[in-house]
N, C-alpha and C positions, 0 to 999 in steps of 0.2 A: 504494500500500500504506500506510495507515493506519497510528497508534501502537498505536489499539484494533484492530486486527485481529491484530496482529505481539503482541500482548500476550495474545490469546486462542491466536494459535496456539502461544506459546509456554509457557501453560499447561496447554494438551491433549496436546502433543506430552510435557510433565513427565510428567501423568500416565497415558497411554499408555504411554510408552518410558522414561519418566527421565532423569537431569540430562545427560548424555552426549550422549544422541539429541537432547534436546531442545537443548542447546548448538550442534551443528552445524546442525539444521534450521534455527534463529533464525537463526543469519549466516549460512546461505545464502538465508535469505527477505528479510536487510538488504539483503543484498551483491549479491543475484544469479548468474547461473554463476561458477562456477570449479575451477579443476584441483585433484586431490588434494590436492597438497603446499602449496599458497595456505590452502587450506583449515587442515591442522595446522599451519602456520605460526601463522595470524591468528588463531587458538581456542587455539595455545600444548596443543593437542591430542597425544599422540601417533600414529603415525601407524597403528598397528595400528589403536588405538581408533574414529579416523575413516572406515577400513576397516568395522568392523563397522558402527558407527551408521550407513552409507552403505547397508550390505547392508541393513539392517532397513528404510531409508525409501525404497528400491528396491521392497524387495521389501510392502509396502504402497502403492505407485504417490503417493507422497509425492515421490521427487523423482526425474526422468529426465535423462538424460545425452544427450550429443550427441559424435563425433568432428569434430575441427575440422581445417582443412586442415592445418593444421602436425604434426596425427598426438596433437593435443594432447585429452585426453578432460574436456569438462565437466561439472560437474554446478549441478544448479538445482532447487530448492526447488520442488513447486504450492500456493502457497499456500491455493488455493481446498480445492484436496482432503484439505486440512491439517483447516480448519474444515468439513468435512462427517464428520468424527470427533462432532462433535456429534448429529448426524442416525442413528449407531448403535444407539441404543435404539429408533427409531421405525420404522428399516427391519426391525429383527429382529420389531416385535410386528406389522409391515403381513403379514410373512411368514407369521406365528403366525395372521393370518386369513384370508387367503388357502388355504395352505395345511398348517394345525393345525402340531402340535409337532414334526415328521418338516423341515417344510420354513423353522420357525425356526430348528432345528439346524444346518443344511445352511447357512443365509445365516449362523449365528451364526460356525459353522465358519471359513467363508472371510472373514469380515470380523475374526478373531481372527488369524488367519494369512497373511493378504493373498492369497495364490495356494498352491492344493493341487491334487492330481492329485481325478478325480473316484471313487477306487478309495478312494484313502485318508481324501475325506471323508466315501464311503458306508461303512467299515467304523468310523472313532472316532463318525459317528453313530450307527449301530449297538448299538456299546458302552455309548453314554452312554444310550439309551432303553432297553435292556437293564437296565440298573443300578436306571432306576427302578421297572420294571414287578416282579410279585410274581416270588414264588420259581418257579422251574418253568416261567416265559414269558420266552420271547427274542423278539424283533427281527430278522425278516429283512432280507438283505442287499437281494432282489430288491425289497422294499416301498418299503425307503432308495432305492433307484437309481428306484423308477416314478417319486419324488417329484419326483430329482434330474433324471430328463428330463423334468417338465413344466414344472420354474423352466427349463430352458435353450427350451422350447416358446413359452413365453411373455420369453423374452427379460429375467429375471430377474439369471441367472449368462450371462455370454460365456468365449470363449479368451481365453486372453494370446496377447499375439505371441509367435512362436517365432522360433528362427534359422533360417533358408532351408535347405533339405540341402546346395544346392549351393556351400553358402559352406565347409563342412568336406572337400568333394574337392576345394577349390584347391589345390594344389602349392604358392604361393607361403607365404610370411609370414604367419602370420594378423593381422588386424586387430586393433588398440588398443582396440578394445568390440566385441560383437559388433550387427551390425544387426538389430535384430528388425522381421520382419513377419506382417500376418494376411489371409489371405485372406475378404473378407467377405461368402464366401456359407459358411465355415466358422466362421465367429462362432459358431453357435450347434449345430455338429455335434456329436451326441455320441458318442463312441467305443463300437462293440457289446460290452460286458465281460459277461463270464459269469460275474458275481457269485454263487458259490453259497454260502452259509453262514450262521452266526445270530450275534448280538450276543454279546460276554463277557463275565461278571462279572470287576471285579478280585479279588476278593476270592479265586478261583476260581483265578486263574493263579498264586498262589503255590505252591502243589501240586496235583498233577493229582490224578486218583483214585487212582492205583496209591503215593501217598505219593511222588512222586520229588522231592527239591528241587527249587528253580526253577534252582540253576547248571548242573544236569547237563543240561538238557535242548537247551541249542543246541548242544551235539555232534553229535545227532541229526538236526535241522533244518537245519544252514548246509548241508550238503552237496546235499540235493536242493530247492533255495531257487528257485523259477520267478519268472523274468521277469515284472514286472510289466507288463499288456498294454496299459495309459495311459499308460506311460513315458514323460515328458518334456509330455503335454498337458495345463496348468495350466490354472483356472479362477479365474474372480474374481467380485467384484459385481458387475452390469451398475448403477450409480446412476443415472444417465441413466432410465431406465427406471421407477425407483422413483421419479422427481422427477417423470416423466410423472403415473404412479399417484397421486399427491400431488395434482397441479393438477387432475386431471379430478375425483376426490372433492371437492377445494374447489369448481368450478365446479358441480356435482350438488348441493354444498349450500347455495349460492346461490341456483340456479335452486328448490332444494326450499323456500327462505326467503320467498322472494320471490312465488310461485304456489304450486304445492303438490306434493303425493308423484308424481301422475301425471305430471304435466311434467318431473321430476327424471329419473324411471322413463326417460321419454322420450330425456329428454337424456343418461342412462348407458349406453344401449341405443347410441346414436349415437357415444361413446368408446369405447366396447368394440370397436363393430365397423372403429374410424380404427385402435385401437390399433396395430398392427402396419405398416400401411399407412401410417401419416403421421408422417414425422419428429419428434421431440420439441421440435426450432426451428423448425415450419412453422408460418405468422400462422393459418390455417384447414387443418381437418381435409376429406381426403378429399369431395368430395360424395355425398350418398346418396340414392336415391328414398326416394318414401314408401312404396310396394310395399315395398324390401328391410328398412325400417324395420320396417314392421307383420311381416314371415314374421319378425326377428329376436328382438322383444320376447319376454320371458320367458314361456314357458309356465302360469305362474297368473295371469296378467295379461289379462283378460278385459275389455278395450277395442275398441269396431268398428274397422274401417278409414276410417268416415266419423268417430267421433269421433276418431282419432289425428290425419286431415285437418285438424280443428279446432283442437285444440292445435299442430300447430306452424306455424298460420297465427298462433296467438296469441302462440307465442313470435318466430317473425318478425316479428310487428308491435310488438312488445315495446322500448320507446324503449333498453332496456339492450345490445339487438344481439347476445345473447350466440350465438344461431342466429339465420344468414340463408338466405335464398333465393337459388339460382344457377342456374335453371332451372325449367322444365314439365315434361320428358320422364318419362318412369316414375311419374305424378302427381305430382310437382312434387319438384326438387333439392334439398338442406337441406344446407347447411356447419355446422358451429358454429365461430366467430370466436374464437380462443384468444387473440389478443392482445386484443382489446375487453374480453373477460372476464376478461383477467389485470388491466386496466388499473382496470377496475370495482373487481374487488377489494383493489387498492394504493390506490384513492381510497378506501375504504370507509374502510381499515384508517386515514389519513391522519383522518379526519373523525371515527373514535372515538377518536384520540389527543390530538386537538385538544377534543374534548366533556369527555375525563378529565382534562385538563391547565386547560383554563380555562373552562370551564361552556358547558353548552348556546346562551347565546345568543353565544357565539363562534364557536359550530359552524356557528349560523346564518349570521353574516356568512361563514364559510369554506364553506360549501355557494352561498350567494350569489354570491363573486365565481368560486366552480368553473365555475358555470352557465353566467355573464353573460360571462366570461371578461376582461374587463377595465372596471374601474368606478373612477370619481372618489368621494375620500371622500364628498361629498355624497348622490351618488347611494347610496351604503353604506347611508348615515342613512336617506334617504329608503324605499328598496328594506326594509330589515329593521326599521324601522318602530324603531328603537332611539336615543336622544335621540344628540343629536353630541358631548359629552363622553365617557358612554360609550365610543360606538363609534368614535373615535379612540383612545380608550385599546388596547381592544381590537383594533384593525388595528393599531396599535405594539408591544405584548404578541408579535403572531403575527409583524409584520415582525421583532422581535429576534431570537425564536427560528427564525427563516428557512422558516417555515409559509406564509407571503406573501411576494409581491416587489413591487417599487414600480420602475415603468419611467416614465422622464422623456418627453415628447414636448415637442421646443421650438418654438413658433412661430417666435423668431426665431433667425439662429446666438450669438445672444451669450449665448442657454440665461438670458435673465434669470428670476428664480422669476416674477412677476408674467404672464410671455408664457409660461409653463410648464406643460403639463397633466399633472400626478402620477396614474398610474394604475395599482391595486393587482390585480395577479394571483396564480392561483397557478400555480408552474412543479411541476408532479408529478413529472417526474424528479429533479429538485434536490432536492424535498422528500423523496421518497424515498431516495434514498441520501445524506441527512441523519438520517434518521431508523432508517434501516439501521446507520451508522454508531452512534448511540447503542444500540442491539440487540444491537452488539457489546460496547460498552462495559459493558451489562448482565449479560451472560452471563459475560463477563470477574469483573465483581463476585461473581453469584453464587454461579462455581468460589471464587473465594478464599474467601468467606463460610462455602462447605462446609467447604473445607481447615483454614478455623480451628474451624471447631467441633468439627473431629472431631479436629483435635490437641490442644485444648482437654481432652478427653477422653480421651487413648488409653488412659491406664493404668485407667481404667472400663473400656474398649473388650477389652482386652486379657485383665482377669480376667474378663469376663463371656464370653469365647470360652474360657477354662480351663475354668471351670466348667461351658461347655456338652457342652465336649470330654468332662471326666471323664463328667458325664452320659451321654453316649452309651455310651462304652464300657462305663459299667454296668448299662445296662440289654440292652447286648449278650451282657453275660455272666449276665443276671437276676438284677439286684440287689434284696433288698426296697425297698419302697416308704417305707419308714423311711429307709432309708439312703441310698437320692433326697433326698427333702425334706433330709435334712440335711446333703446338699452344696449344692442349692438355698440354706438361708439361710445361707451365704457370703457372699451379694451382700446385704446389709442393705434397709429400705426407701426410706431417703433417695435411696441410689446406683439404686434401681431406679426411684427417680421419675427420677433425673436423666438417666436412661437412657431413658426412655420420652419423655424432652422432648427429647434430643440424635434419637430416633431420628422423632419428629413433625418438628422443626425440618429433617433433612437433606430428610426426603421432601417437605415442602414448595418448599424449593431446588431439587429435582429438576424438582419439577412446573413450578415459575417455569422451568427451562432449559427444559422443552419446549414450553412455549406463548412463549415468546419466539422460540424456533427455528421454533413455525409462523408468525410475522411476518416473521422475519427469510427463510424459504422462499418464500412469499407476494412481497416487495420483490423480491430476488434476481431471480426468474422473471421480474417486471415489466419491470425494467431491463433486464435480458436480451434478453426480446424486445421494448425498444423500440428498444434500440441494433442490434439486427440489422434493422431495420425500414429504419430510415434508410438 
């Protein structure tokens, strides 16, 4: 665990949950497990308070507990799952295309609240698309629920574990935590509700029609209150899933880079159909004829079965590997190789970091000794055609910043330099989670860079939400158009330039976290499944 990592997560966790949550997450992500009272001891916490921050990063799968023999209950921080708080904007807009504004709600829902019944996130979604559409159109419940069983179809949303039934008719003592489990062919079950009803205006529940206040009305209501029929089966984000979604679009727009739309087509038709089938840690997807390939390809896609034969002869012949061949049978067996493809992509991303940091003909000697995989400075000189001043400078440049490694081979044991042959590689996993490591450090920067500009600001920030407030409400009560504008210039034009450069400058910061987060998603994955390879 890193300082830049422990420093991002303790910025996210800030502004996520605030000083409290984010005070105990930190020393349990120093410190590792430990029991309640260790915990408000060491934070000088009280002990209610470390109760709650406890519930809240429970209940967002932030940090899980273990009972340990002595009866003693720990807890411990995931850090990983800390820093996938960053990745919340990206999973809410994949959903927003996937499946429109019904099925961003539903993912925005649950990643706001960690784990919800699936009643109560199909009725406050509901609400809230209610609220937007015009006067006189609601939002059914049953539309909310078709959405919500085809994110759990597709394996979008899972269960939470639950507690077993048979751990509550023990007679004895009950346990120090309860044990949760999930059965995982119920992972993805979805409970039959008989959601019948439409979305609500708030504005609507403060008086019904018949004028009645809103206090008098659960008198009426608590008595015949029914049982909710989800009771107690929580749902959450499936990420796993969405990190799946993520690598196969990068690998489609590789393969689309590198050859063109049809090969891509190809090659999306071939994830689609692994999707469900093949592990999100598996090196290769499922094998597939070229028969089941051709009957899957999308319907306006008017390609023969002799030309489809052709292309993925060309992508298996394709020195990149990203599809191979594993058979004849069914007119020939086609994998696509996820870890070859992940690897391409982290070298890619390595080799345009290196081009923007010290110019192209650096790239060069860094694609040279990628290739050759291990080369004596001469041969550098001689291979990239670059005078030998130079190109010593430059392999020094790359070995400081640890882009190259330099491995000794000694002819004799006394390692003297003269009987020594110096030979400059590159290690892509080192370099990679060297270079991950700084991605944190960036985003790290970033956030703070936000936070100062918009404290920088707040008292701008602060009248210009007054003013927009007043606004509304008088045009809710139809105000002339006079008496608009001249709440309008309140805000001077100075303050309204300054306003319009605080509000360019954050969206900018915005954009830098999410394309830094698609590099840093890109290395993750790499590493990932190199180390499980081994």
């Amino acid at each position: 665990m890193t300082q830049a990592e422990i420093k991002l997560c303790s910025l996210l966790l800030q502004e996520h949950f605030g000083e409290i949550v984010e005070k105990i997450g930190v020393h349990l992500i120093r410190t590792g497990s430990q029991p309640l009272r260790v915990i408000a001891h060491d934070t000088g916490t009280s002990l209610d308070q470390v109760k709650k921050a406890l519930c809240v990063l429970i209940q967002h799968n932030l940090v899980i507990y273990q009972v340990h023999k002595r009866g003693v209950v720990e807890y411990e921080a995931q850090c990983s799952r800390v820093l996938r708080m960053l990745r919340y904007p990206r999973y809410i807009y994949t959903t927003k295309t996937l499946y429109s504004d019904t099925g961003e709600l539903i993912v925005e829902e649950l990643l706001l609240n960690g784990k919800m019944t699936m009643s109560a996130v199909v009725k406050k979604v509901a609400d809230r698309l209610t609220e937007t559409m015009e006067d006189g159109k609601t939002m059914d419940y049953a539309e909310v629920s078709n959405t919500f069983v085809r994110l759990a179809d597709t394996h979008f949303v899972q269960r939470c574990p639950l507690v077993p039934a048979t751990e509550n008719s023990d007679p004895g003592p009950p346990p120090p935590a309860p044990t949760l489990v999930i059965n995982e062919k119920d992972m993805y079950l979805v409970p039959k509700l008989n959601l019948i009803g439409k979305g609500k205006r708030r504005r609507s529940s403060d008086e019904d029609a018949a004028g009645e206040p809103k206090a008098k009305r659960p008198k009426h209501t608590t008595d015949n209150k029914e049982p909710i029929p989800d009771d107690g089966i929580y749902w959450q984000v499936n990420l796993d899933r969405f990190h799946q979604h993520f690598r196969d679009q990068a690998i489609v727009s590789a393969v689309a880079n590198r050859m063109d739309q049809t090969s891509s087509e190809i090659v999306r038709t071939m994830l689609r159909m692994s999707e469900i089938t093949t592990p999100s840690s598996a090196p290769f997807t499922q094998p597939l004829s070229s028969n089941e390939i051709f009957r899957s390809l999308p319907v306006g896609y008017n390609i023969s079965k002799q030309v489809l034969d052709q292309y993925l002869t060309l992508l298996a012949d394709d020195p990149l590997e990203f599809v191979g061949k594993s058979g004849d049978s069914g007119g020939g067996m086609y994998v696509i190789n996820l870890h070859k493809a992940l690897t391409s992509l982290a070298t890619a991303t390595l080799e345009s970091v290196v081009q923007e940091r010290f110019g192209s003909r650096c790239a060069r000697i860094f694609r040279l000794v990628l290739q050759k995989k291990h080369l004596e400075q001469k041969q550098v000189e001689d291979f990239a055609m670059i005078p030998a001043k130079e190109a010593k400078d430059m392999l020094y440049k790359m070995l400081s910043e640890n882009f190259v490694s330099l491995q000794e081979i000694p002819k004799t044991p006394d390692h003297a330099p003269s009987r020594t042959f110096y030979l400059y590689t590159v290690n892509v996993l080192s370099a990679a989670r060297m270079l991950l490591h700084r991605c944190y450090k960036s985003i790290a920067n970033l956030i703070e860079r936000r936070q100062f500009e918009t404290k920088e600001n707040k008292r701008l920030l602060e009248k210009s939400q007054r003013v927009e407030a007043i606004i509304a409400s008088m045009q809710a009560t139809g105000a002339e158009e006079a008496q608009l504008q001249e709440i309008e210039e309140m805000i001077t034009a100075p303050e309204r330039q300054q306003l319009e450069t605080l509000k360019r400058n954050v969206n900018k910061l915005d954009a830098s976290e999410i394309q830094v987060d698609e590099t840093i998603f890109l290395l993750e994955s790499y590493i990932e499944s190199t180390m499980k390879k081994q």
